[in-house]
SERO-4910 file (N, C-alpha, C, O; in steps of 0.05 Angstrom, whole numbers):
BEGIN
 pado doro    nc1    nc2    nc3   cac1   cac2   cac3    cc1    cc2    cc3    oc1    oc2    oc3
  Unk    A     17    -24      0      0      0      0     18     25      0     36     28     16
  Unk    A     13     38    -15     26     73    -21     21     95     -2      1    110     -2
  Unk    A     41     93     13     32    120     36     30    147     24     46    155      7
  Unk    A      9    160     32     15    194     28     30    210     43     25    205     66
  Unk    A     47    225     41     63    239     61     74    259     33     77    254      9
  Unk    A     79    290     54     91    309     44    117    314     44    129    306     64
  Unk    A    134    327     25    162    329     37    171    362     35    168    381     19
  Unk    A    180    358     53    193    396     52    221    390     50    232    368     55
  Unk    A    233    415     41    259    417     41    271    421     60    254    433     73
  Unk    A    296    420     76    314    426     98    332    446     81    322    447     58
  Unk    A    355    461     83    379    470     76    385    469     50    373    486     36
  Unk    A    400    455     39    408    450     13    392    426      3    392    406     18
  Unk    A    383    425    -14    376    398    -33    393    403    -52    395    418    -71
  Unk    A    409    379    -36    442    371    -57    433    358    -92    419    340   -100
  Unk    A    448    377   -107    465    368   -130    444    345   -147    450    323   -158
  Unk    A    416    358   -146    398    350   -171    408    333   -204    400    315   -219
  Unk    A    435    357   -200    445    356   -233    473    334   -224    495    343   -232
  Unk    A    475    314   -213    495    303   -197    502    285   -224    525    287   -230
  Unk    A    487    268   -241    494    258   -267    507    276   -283    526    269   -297
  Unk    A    499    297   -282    514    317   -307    540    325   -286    559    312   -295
  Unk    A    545    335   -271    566    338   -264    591    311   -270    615    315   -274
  Unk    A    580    292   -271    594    262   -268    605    261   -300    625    251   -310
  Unk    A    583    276   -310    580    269   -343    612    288   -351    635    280   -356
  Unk    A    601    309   -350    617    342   -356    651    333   -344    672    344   -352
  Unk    A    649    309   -324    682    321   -318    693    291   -324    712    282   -310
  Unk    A    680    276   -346    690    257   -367    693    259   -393    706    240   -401
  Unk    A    687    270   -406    671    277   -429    694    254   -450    686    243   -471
  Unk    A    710    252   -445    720    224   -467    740    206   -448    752    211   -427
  Unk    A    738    186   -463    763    162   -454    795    175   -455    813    158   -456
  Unk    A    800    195   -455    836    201   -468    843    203   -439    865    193   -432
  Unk    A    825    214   -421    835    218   -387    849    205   -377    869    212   -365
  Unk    A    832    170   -381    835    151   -362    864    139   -363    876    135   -384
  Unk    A    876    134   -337    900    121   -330    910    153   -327    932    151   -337
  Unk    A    907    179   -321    912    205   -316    911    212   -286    927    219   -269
  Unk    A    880    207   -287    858    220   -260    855    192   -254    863    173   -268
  Unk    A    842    193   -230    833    179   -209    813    201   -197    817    218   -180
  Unk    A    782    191   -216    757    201   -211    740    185   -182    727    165   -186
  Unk    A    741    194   -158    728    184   -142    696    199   -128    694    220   -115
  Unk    A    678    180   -135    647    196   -130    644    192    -96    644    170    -87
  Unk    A    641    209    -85    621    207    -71    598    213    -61    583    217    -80
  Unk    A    584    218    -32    561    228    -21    568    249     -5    592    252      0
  Unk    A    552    265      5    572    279     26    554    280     54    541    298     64
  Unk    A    559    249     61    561    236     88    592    239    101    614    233     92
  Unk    A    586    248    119    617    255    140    626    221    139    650    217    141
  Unk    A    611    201    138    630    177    140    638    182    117    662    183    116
  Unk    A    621    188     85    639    179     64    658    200     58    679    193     46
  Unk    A    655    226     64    681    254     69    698    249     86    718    263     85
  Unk    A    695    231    103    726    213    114    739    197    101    764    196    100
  Unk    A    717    179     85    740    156     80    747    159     44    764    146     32
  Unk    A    732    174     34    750    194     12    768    202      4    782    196    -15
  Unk    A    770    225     26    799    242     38    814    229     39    835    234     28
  Unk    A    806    198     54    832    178     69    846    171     39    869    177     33
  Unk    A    827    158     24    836    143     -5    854    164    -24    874    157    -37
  Unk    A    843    193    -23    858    206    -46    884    214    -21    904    214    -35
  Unk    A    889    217     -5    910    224     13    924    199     -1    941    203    -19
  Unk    A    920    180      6    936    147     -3    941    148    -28    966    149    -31
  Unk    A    928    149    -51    931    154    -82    950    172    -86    967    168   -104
  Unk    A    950    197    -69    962    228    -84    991    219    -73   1010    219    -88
  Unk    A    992    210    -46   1023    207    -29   1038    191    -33   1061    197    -34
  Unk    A   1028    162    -36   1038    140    -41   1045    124    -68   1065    111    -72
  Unk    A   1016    133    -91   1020    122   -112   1022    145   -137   1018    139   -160
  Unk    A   1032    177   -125   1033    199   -144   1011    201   -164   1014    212   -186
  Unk    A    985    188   -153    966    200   -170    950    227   -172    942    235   -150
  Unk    A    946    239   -188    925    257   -189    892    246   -184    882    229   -198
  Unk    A    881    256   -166    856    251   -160    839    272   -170    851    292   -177
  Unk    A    803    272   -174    793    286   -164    771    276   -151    764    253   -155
  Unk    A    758    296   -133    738    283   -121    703    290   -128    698    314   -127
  Unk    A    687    277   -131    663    291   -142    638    277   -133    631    253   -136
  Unk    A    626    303   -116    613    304    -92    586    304   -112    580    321   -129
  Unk    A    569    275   -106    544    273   -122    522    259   -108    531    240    -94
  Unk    A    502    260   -107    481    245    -94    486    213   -101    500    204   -119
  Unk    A    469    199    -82    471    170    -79    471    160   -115    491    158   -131
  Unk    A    443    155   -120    441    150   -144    456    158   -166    456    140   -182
  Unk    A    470    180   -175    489    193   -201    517    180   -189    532    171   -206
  Unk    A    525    177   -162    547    163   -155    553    135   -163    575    130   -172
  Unk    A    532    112   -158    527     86   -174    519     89   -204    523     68   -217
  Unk    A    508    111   -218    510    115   -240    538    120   -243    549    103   -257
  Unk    A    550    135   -234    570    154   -244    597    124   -254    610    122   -275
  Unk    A    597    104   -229    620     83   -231    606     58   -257    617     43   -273
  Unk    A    575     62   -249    569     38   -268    577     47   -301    589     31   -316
  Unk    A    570     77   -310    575     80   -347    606     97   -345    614    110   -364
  Unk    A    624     94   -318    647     94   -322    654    122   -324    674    125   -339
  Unk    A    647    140   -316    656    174   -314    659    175   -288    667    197   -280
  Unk    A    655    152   -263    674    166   -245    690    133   -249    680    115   -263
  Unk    A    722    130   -233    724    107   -233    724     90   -209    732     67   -209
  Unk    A    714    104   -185    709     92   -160    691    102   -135    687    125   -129
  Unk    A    685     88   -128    679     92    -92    675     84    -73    661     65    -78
  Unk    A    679     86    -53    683     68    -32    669     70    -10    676     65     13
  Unk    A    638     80    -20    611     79     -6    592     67     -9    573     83     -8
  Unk    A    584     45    -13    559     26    -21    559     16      4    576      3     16
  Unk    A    536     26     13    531     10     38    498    -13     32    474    -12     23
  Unk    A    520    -35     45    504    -71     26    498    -83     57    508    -74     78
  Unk    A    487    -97     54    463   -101     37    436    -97     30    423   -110     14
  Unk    A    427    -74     45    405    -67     51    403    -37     49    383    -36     35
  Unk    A    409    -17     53    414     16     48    417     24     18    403     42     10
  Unk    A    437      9     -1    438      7    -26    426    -14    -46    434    -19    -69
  Unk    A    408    -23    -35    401    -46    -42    388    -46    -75    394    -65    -90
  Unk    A    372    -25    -84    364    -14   -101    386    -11   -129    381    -15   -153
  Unk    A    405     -3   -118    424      4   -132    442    -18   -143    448    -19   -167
  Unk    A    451    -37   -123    463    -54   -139    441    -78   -155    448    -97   -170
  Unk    A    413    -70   -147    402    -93   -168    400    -73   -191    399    -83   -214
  Unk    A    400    -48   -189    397    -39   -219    427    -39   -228    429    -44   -253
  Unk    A    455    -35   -213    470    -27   -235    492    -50   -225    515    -44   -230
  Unk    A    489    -75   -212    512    -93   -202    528   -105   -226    550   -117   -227
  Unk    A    513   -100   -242    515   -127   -264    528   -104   -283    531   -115   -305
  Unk    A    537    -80   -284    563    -51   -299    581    -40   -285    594    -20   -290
  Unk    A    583    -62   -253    601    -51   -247    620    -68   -226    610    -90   -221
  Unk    A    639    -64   -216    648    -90   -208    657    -82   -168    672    -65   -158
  Unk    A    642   -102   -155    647    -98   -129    681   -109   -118    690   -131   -124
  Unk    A    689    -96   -107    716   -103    -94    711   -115    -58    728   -119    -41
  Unk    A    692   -117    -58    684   -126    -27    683    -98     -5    681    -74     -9
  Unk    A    687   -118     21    687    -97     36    709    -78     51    733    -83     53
  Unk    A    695    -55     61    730    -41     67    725    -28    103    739    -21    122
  Unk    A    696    -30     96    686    -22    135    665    -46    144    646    -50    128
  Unk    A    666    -60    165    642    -79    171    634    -63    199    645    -46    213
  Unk    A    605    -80    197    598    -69    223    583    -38    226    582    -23    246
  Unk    A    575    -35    201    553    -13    206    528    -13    209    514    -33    206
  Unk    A    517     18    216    481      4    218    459     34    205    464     53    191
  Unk    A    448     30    211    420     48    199    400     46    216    395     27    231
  Unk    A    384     77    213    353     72    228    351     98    238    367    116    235
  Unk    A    329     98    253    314    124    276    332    122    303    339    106    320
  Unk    A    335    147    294    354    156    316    344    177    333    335    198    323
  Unk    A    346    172    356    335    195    379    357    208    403    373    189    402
  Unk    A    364    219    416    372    228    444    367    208    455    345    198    450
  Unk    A    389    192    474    374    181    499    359    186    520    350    167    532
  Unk    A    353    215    528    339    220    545    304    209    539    285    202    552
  Unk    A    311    213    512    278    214    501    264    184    515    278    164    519
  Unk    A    234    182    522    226    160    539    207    147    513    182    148    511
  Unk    A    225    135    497    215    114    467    238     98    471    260    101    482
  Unk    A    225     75    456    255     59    451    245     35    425    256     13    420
  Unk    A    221     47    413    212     31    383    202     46    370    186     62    380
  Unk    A    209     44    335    202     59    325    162     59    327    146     74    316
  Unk    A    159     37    343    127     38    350    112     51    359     88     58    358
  Unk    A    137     56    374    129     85    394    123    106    383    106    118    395
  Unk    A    131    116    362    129    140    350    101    148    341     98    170    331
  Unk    A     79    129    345     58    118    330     38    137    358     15    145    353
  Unk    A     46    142    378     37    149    401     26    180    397     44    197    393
  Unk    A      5    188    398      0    221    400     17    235    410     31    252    400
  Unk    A     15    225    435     43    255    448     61    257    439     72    279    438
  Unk    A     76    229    426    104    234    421    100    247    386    117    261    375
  Unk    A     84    241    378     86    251    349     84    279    353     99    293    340
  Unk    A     70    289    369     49    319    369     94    340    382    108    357    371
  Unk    A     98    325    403    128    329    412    147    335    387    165    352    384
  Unk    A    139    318    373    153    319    346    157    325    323    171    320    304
  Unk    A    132    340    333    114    372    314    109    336    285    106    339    261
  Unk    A    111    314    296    105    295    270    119    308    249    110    322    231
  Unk    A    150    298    252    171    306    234    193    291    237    205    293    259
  Unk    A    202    275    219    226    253    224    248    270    199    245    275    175
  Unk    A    269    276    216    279    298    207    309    280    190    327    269    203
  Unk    A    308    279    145    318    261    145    345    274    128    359    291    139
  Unk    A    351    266    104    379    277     97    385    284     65    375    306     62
  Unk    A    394    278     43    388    277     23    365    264      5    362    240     10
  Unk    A    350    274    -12    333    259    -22    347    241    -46    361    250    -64
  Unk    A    339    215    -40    352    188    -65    372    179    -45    389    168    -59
  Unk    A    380    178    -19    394    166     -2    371    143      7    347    142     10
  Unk    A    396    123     10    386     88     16    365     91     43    345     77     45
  Unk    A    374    110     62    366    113     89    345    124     88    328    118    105
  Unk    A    337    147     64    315    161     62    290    144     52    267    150     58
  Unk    A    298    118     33    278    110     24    271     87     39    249     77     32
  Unk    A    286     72     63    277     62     78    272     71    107    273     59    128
  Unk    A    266     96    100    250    117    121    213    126    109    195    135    122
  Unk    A    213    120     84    199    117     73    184     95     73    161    103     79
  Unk    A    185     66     69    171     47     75    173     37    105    160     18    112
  Unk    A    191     51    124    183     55    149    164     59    161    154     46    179
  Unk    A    154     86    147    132    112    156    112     84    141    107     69    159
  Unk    A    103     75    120     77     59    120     88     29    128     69     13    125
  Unk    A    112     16    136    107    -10    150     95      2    171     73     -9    171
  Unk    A     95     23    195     99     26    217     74     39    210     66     43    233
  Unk    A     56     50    194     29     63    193     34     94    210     16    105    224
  Unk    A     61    104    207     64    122    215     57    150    191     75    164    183
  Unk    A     28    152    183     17    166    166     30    198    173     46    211    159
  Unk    A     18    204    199     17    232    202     43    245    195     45    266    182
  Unk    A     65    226    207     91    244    196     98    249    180     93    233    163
  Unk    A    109    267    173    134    289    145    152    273    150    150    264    172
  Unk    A    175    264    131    193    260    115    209    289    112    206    302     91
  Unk    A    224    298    131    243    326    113    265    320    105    284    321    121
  Unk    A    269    312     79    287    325     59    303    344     77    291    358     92
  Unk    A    333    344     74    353    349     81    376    356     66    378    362     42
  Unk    A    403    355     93    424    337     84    435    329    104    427    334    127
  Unk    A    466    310     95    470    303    130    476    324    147    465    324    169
  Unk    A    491    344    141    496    362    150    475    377    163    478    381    187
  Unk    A    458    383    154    434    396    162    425    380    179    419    394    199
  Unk    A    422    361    183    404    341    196    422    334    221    411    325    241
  Unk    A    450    339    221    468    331    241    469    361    258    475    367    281
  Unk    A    461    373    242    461    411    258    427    415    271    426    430    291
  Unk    A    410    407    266    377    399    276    388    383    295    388    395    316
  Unk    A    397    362    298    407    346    315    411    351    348    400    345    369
  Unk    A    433    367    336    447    379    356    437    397    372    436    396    397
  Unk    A    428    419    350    410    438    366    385    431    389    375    443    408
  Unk    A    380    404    378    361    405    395    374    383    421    363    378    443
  Unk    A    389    376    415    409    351    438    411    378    460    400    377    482
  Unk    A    421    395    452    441    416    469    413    426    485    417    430    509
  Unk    A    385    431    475    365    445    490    350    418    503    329    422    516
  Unk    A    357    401    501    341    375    513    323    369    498    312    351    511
  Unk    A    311    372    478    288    377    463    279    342    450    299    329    453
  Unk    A    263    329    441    258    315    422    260    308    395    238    316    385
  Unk    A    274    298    377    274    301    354    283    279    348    303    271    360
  Unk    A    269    264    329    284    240    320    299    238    284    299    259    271
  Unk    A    307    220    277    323    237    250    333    204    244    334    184    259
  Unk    A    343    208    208    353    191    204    384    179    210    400    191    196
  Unk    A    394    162    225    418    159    221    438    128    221    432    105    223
  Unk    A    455    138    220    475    120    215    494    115    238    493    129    259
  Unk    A    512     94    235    537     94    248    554     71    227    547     49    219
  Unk    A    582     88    223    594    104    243    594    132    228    602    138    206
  Unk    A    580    149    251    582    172    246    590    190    266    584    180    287
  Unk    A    605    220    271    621    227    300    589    236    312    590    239    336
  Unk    A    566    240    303    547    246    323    535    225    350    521    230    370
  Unk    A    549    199    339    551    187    367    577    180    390    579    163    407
  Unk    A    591    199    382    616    201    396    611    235    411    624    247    428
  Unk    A    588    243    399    588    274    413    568    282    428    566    304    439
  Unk    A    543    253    430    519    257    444    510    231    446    517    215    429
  Unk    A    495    225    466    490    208    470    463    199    463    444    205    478
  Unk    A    458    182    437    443    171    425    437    139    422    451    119    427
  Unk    A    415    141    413    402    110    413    394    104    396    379    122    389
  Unk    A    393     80    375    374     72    350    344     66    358    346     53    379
  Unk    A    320     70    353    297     54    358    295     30    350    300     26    326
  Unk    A    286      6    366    287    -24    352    264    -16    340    246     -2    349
  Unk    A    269    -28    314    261    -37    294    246    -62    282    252    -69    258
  Unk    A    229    -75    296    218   -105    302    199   -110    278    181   -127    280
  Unk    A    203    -96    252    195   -114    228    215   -104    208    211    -99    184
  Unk    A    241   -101    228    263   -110    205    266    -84    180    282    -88    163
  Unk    A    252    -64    180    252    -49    160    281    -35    147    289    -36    123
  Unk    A    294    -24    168    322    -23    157    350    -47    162    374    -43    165
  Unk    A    337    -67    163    354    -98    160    378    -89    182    379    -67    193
  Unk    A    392   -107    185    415   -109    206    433    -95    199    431    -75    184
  Unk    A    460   -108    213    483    -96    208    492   -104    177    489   -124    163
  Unk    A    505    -74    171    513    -71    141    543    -71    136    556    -71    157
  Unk    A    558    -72    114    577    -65    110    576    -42     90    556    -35     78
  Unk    A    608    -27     88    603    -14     62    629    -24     45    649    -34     55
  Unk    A    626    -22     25    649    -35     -3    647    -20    -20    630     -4    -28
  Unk    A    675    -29    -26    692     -7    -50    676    -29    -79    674    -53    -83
  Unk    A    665      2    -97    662     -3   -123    678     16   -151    688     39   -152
  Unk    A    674     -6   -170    700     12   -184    682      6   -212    667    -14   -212
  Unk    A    683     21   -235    689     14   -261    699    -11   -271    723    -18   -267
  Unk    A    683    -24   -285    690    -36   -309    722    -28   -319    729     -5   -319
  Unk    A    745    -57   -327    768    -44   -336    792    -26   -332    811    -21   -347
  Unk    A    781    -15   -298    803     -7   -279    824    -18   -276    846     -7   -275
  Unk    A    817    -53   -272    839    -55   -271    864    -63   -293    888    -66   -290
  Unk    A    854    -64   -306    865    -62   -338    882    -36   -333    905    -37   -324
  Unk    A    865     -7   -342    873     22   -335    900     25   -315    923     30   -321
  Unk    A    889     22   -295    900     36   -271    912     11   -254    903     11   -231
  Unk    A    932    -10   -261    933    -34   -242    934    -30   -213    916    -38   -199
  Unk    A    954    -17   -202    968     -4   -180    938     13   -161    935     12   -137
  Unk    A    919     28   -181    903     38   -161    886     15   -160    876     11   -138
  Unk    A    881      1   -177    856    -27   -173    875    -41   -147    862    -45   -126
  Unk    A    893    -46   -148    910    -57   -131    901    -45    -97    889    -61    -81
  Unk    A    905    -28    -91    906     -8    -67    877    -14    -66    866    -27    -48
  Unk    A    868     -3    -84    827    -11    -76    818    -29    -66    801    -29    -49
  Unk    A    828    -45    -74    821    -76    -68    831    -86    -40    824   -105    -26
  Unk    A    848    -66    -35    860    -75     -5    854    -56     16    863    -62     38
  Unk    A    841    -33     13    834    -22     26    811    -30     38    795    -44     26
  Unk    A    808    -21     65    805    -32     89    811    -25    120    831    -32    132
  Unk    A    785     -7    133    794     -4    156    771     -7    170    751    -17    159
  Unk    A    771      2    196    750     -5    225    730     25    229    733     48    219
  Unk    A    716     18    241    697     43    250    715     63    267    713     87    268
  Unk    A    733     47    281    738     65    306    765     87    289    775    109    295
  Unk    A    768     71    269    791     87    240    775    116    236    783    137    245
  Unk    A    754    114    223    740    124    204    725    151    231    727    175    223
  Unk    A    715    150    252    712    164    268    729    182    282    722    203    291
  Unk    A    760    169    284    780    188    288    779    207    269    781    230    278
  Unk    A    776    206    239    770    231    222    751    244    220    750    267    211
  Unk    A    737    234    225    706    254    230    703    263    251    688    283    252
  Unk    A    716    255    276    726    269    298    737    298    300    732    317    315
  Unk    A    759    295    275    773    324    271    767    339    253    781    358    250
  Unk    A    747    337    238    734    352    227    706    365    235    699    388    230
  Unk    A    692    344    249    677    360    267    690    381    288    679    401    294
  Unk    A    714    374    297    726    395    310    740    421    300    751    439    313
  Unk    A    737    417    266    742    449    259    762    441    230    764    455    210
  Unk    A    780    409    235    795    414    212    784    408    186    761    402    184
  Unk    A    803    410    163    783    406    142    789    376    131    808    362    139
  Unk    A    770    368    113    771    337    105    801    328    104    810    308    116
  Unk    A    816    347     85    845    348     75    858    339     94    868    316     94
  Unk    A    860    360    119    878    358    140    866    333    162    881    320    177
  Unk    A    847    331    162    838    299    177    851    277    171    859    259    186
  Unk    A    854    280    139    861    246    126    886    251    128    900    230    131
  Unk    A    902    276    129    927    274    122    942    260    150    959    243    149
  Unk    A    930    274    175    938    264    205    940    235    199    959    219    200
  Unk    A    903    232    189    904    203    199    924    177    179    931    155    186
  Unk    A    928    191    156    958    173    144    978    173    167    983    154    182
  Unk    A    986    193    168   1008    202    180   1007    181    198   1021    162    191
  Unk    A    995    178    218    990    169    241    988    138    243    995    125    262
  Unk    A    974    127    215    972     93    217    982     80    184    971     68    165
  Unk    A   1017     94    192   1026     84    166   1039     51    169   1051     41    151
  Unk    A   1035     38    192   1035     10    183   1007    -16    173   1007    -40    165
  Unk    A    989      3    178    961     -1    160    961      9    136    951     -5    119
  Unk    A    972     36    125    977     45     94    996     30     84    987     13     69
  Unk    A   1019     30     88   1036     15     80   1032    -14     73   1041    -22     52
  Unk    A   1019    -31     88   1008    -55     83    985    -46     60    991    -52     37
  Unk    A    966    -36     62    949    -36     33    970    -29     10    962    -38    -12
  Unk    A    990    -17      8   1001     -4    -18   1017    -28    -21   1022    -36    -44
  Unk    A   1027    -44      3   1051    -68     -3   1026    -87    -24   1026    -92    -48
  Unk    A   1006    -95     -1    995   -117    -26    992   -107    -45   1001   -119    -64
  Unk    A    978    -81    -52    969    -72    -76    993    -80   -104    986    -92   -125
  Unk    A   1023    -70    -97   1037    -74   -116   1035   -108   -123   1031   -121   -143
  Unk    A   1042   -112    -97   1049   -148   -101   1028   -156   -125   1034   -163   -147
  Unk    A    996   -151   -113    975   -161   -139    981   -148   -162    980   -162   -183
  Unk    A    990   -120   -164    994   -112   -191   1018   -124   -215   1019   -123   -239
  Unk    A   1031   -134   -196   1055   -147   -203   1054   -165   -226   1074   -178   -233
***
């Protein structure tokens, strides 16, 4: 059954034209084996572990990178018809799920590079809910001006916030359209006044390292369990580029990795200077991805 619900905008509604951007900064094959085109979202997990990759590419293997910041969908477009040649955000099996049945079969998965992530409604702990069932409750909706406050529109999280709102017959609520940013700044604002607000989220992200939050169980499974995310690449990379297919393929780190950088950028530095520390800092983990990388390229 097809729920009705309205959507308003939050802040920015990111990068509509996110295919054409993808399109415009390929425009022929003469590039490739030049650039190292990497798409992403602009989720603070995936503006960490971006940074991390082109820091590793630019330092280690003297590549030129660029990076190109595009919504969910034009990003799995972008690697499946090959104008970008990577990324290392697909979060499987369930958040992207859409995506790799439309485009799995143009593009080639390298596995995984973070385990152990998750999805869902996210609240303050103070708040006195602890299922997304609850939300179903007058007071707490009316508390919640009935607004599940979410992040980009065509994000995996958004659309299973979507068949949330009608598994859960949660009619009355709005859906807002966002971004993470926006949605991590609503967040906050209202953490810091005690206030109620629930929102879509993730881990690992630094907003649970900066407040103390809770997922709502979720007891018909709507946003599935624990996820991973995996590196996807282009068709023929590794043909192209052996050495970066190499490194891709071996890349690979932990939540508690990927939070130290979003750590320091929520504290003021910029993506650049996050990834650059965090090389700096765990070069017998870099070093091991670039060792195997050559060895396979070999």
């Amino acid at each position: 059954m097809k729920t009705t619900k309205m959507k308003r905008s939050l802040g920015i509604l990111t990068l509509a034209l996110g295919v054409g951007v993808l399109s415009a900064c390929s425009s022929s094959n003469d590039a490739k084996g030049d650039t190292v085109k990497l798409a992403y979202v602009a989720w603070d997990s995936e503006i960490a572990s971006t940074n991390v990759v082109k820091e590793v590419l630019e330092t280690k293997l003297d590549a030129k990178v660029e990076m190109l910041q595009v919504d969910a969908g034009p990003m799995w477009a972008g690697v499946a018809d090959g104008s970008a040649d990577a990324m290392v955000a697909a979060w499987l099996p369930s958040t992207h799920a859409s995506y790799i049945e439309k485009y799995g079969d143009q593009i080639e998965d390298l596995g995984v590079n973070l385990d152990g992530t998750k999805t869902g409604l996210t609240v303050p702990a103070y708040m006195d809910i602890n299922s997304i069932e609850d939300l179903k409750n007058a007071d707490v909706a009316g508390s919640l001006d009935n607004t599940i406050i979410g992040i980009e529109p065509g994000a995996g999280i958004m659309m299973a916030t979507e068949q949330a709102i009608s598994d859960y017959a949660l009619d009355s609520y709005t859906l807002l359209e966002s971004s993470s940013a926006a949605m991590a700044q609503e967040l906050q604002k209202a953490y810091d006044n005690n206030e109620p607000i629930v929102v879509t989220g993730w881990t690992p992200h630094w907003m649970f390292a900066n407040m103390d939050l809770k997922y709502l169980e979720d007891p018909k499974g709507t946003y599935g369990g624990a996820e991973q995310i995996h590196t996807m690449v282009r068709q023929g990379l590794q043909e192209d580029m052996p050495e970066v297919y190499a490194f891709l393929d071996n890349f690979e780190w932990t939540a508690d990795d990927m939070a130290q950088v979003m750590v320091e950028i929520q504290g003021g530095l910029s993506p650049e200077e996050a990834a650059k520390n965090w090389v700096k800092a765990n070069t017998d983990k870099v070093d091991a991805w670039i060792a195997a990388g050559e060895t396979a390229a070999e």
